[in-house]
C-alpha positions, -999 to 999 in steps of 0.1 A, spaced: 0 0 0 10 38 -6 13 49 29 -6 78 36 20 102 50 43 92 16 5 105 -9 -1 135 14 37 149 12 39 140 -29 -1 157 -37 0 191 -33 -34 198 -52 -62 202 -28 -93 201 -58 -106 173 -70 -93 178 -105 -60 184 -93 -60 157 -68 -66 131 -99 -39 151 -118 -12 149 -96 -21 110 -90 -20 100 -123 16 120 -136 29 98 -103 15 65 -114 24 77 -152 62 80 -139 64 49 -118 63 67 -83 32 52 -76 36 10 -88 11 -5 -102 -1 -30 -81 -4 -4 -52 -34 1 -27 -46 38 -21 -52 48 13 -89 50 24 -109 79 14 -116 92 49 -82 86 59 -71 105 31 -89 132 30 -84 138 68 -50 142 59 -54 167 38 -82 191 49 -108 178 19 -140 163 22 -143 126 13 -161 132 -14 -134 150 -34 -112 121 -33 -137 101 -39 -146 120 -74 -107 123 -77 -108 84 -78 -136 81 -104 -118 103 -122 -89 80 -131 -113 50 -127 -125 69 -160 -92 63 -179 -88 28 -160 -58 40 -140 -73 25 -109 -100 -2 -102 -117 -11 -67 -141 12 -44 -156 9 -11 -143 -21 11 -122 -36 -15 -100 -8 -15 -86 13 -48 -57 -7 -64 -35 12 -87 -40 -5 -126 -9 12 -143 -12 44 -173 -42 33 -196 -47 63 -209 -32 55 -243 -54 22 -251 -45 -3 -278 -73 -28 -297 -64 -57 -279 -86 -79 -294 -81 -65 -330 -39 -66 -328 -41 -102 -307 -27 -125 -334 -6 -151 -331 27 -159 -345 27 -187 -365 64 -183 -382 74 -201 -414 52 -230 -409 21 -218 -419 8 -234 -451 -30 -221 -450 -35 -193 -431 -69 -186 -428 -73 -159 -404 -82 -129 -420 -119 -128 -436 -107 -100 -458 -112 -95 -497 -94 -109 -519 -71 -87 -537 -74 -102 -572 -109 -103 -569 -113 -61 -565 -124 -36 -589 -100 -18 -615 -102 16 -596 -80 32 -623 -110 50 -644 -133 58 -607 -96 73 -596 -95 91 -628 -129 110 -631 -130 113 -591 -120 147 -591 -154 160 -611 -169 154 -576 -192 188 -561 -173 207 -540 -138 193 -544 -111 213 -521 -142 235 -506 -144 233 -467 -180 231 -466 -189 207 -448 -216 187 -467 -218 148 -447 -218 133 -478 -211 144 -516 -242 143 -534 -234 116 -563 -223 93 -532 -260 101 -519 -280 97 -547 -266 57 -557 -265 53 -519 -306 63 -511 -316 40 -539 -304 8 -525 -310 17 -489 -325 -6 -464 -354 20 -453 -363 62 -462 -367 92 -445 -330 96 -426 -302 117 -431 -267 102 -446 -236 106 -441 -198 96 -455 -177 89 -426 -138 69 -428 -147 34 -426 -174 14 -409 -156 12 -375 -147 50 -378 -184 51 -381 -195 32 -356 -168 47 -333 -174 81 -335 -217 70 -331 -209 58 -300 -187 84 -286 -219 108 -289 -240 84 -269 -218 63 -244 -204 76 -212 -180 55 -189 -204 27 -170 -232 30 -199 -248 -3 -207 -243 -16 -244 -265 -43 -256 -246 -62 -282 -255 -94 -306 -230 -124 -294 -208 -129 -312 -198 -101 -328 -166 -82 -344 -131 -79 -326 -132 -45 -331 -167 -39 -316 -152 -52 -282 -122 -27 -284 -140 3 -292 -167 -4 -265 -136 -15 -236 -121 21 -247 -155 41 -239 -155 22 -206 -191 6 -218 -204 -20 -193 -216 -46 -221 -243 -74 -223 -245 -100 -244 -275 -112 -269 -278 -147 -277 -285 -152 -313 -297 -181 -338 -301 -185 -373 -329 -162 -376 -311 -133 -359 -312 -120 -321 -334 -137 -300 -363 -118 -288 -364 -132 -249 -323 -128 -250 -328 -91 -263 -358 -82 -238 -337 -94 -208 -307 -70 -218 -336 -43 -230 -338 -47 -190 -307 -33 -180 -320 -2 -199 -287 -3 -221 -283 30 -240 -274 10 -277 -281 -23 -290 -257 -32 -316 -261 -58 -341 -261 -71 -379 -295 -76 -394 -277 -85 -427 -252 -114 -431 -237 -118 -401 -195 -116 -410 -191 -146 -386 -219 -169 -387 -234 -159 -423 -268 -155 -409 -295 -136 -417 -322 -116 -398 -360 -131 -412 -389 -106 -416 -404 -125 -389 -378 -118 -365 -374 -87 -376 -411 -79 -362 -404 -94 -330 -375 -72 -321 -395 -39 -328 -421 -47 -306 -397 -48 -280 -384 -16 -283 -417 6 -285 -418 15 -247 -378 24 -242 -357 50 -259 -327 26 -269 -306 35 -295 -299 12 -324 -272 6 -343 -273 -19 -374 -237 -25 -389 -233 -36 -426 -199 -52 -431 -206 -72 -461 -225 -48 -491 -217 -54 -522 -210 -95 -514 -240 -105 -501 -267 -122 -519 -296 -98 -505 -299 -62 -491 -301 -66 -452 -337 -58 -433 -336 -28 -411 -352 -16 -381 -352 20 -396 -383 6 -413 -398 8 -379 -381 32 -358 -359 57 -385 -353 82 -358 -337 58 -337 -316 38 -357 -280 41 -371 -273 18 -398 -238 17 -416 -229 0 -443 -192 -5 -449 -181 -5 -486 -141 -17 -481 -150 -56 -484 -160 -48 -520 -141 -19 -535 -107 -24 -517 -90 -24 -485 -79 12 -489 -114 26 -497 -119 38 -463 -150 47 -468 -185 39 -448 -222 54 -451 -243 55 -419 -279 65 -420 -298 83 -387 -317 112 -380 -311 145 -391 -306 156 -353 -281 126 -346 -259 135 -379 -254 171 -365 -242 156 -334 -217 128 -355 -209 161 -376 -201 179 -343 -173 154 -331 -163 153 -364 -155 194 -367 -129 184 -339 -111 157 -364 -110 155 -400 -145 174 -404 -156 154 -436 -146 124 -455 -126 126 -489 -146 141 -517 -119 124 -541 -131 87 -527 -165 95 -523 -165 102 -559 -145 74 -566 -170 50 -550 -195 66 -572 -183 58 -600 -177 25 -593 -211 16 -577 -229 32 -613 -203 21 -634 -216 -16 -651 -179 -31 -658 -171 -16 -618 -206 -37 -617 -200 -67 -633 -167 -69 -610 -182 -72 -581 -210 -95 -589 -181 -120 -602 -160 -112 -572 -197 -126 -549 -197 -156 -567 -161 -164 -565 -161 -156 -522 -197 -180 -523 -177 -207 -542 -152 -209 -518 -173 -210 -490 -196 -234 -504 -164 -257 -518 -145 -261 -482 -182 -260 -464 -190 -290 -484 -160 -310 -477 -165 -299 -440 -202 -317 -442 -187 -350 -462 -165 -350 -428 -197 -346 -405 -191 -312 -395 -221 -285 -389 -216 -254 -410 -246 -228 -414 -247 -195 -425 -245 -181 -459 -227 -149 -478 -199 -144 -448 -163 -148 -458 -160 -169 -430 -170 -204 -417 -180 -202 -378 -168 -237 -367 -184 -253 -331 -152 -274 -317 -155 -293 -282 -123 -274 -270 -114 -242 -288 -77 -247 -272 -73 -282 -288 -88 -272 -318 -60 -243 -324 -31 -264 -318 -40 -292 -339 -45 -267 -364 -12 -250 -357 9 -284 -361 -5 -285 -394 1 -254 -405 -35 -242 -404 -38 -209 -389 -75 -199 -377 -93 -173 -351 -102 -187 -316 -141 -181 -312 -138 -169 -278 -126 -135 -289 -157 -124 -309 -180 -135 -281 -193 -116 -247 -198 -153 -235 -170 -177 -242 -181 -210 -260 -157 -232 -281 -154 -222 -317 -128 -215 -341 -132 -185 -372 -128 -199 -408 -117 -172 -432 -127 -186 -465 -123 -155 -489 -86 -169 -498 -61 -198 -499 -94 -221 -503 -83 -245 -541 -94 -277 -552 -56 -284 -542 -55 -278 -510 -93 -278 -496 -94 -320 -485 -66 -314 -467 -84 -279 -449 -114 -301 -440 -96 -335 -428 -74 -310 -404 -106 -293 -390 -125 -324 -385 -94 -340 -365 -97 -304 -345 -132 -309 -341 -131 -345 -327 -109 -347 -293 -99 -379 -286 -120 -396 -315 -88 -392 -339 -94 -388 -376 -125 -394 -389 -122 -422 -420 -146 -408 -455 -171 -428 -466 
């Protein structure tokens, strides 16, 4: 423990903000260890002159950026400097050195199978308002292909830097440290990492093949959660699909609370059907964004969420602090390519290429007497009786995959698939015999029929 006369000589500051201040530049420069135990609030602020309750809000303060952890009769513990946050989840891969002969991973496109951008590049700059600083949320020929093929009418677009930009900078407007954040399970890496760096408290929502399950969503609806997150359109992990009859299910739920929602499109362009929306139902109360990298490249940073016209002028409003708009250039760019029928015919061929794939390994993974469900994800979500087992078996044969428990709020044994590359008639048997040995502890390998 810090001893109380050693904190009272080394904190001068007698305010609350100053008191946290002063804390955190000693635990930033090691004076305070991590691993330490504050003295107790009335202890300390006998010492020096304060109420208890400004060292008290001097503690919440850096319980805000995670610096310490503990209250009441457990005592405040000293965490370390977490102000500078890393994705944990999102840069947690491991190292599988020269032995790798499938790496399947990374449920990311395909480079070979991506639009020729050289033409949309080209004619990008005829885009309105190139080099102005007003700042329009989305350039007009982005809005116009955009609002035809929209999941719902009657909200306000804009262009922001990639889905997860998106869907960060959403959040920021709404979430305060301790909020409650439903969210589908499973769900993407990078949903966890954004949501651990707002210091959201989050609950989990079962799901099934027909999307979130009502009775799941009504008992997190109960801990009156400020968002509920999900993907009504193929799911990137499990490749399912949210029915109409589901769809109906969840709105009634939502009718006598003021939850946001926010729908997340990972997949446009690349799935076989335009995802359902509950902006059908509630178009004041739902942010939908649909992510256009998996289809027009890597780099095309780009995203297009949907929400009210008051919740865009708050997005906009964080976003006068940052960048302020998105690129004009690769708005325009998009454009193009989303009108342009070669640009068209691309990405339709690039759809059934990612399907093939999917549907060649599934189908050697069924021979083998494995489950696999879901449709349109670049991914196969693989139950395995022990996710641990499962990854080193792969591992010794070369097969490099994503443990389950990461993308899930409550840990259960699977293993992530990518299946948008290194998936050939060469290689695929030999895919499916390794994941059926993972899949079968103890049984060995399973003999074909």
């Amino acid at each position: 423990m810090m001893t109380l006369e050693t904190l009272v000589e080394l904190v001068t500051a007698r305010t609350m903000r100053g008191i946290a201040l002063e804390v955190a530049n000693l635990i930033r420069n090691g004076t305070i260890p991590i691993g330490s135990q504050l003295p107790p609030v009335r202890d300390l602020a006998d010492a020096m002159g304060v109420s208890p309750a400004t060292i008290s809000g001097a503690w919440k303060q850096l319980r805000t950026y995670r610096m310490v952890s503990g209250s009441g009769r457990t005592g405040t513990w000293v965490r370390g400097d977490q102000t500078s946050l890393r994705p944990a989840r999102y840069e947690d891969f491991a190292n599988y050195g020269e032995n790798i002969v499938a790496d399947l991973r990374f449920a990311s496109p395909d480079p070979q199978l991506l639009p020729d951008i050289r033409e949309a590049l080209s004619k990008a700059h005829r885009v309105s308002h190139l080099n102005s600083y007003v700042r329009d949320t989305i350039a007009p020929e982005l809005e116009e292909v955009i609002a035809q093929d929209w999941s719902y009418e009657g909200c306000t677009f804009t262009a922001v830097n990639g889905g997860y930009d998106g869907l960060h900078t959403t959040l920021q407007t709404i979430v305060v440290p301790g909020a409650t954040v439903a969210i589908e399970d499973p769900t993407a890496l990078r949903v966890f990492d954004i949501l651990e760096k707002l210091g959201a408290r989050v609950v989990g929502v079962a799901c099934d093949s027909e999307g979130p399950l009502p009775e799941s969503l009504a008992a997190a609806l109960n801990e009156k959660p400020v968002v509920f997150l999900f993907q009504p359109g193929s799911h990137a992990l499990t490749g399912e699909r949210l029915s109409a009859k589901r769809l109906k299910q969840l709105g009634a739920l939502f009718k006598d609370n003021d939850t946001l929602i926010i729908e997340l499109d990972g997949l446009s362009g690349l799935a076989s059907q335009r995802p359902l929306s509950l902006g059908s139902m509630y178009p004041d109360r739902v942010v939908h964004i649909r992510t256009m990298s998996k289809s027009l490249g890597t780099d095309f940073r780009l995203a297009v969420l949907s929400s009210s016209s008051k919740f865009a002028d708050q997005i906009q409003a964080y976003r006068n602090f940052r960048e302020g708009w998105t690129s004009r250039i690769l708005q325009g760019a998009a454009a193009h390519l989303l009108t342009t029928p070669k640009s068209l015919k691309e990405i339709e061929h690039a759809r059934s290429v990612y399907a093939q794939r999917r549907e060649t390994l599934g189908a050697a993974m069924i021979e083998r007497g494995l489950h696999v469900s879901g449709r349109d994800a670049l991914c196969i979500w693989l139950p395995v009786p022990d996710e641990q087992f499962a990854l080193i078996t792969l591992a010794a044969r070369g097969i490099a995959v994503q443990p389950g428990s990461s993308f899930q709020v409550t840990p259960r044994p699977f293993i992530r698939v990518a299946t948008s590359a290194n998936i050939t008639a060469e290689n695929v048997d030999a895919i499916a015999d390794a994941l059926a040995h993972a899949s079968r502890r103890g049984e060995g390998m399973l003999s074909r029929e």
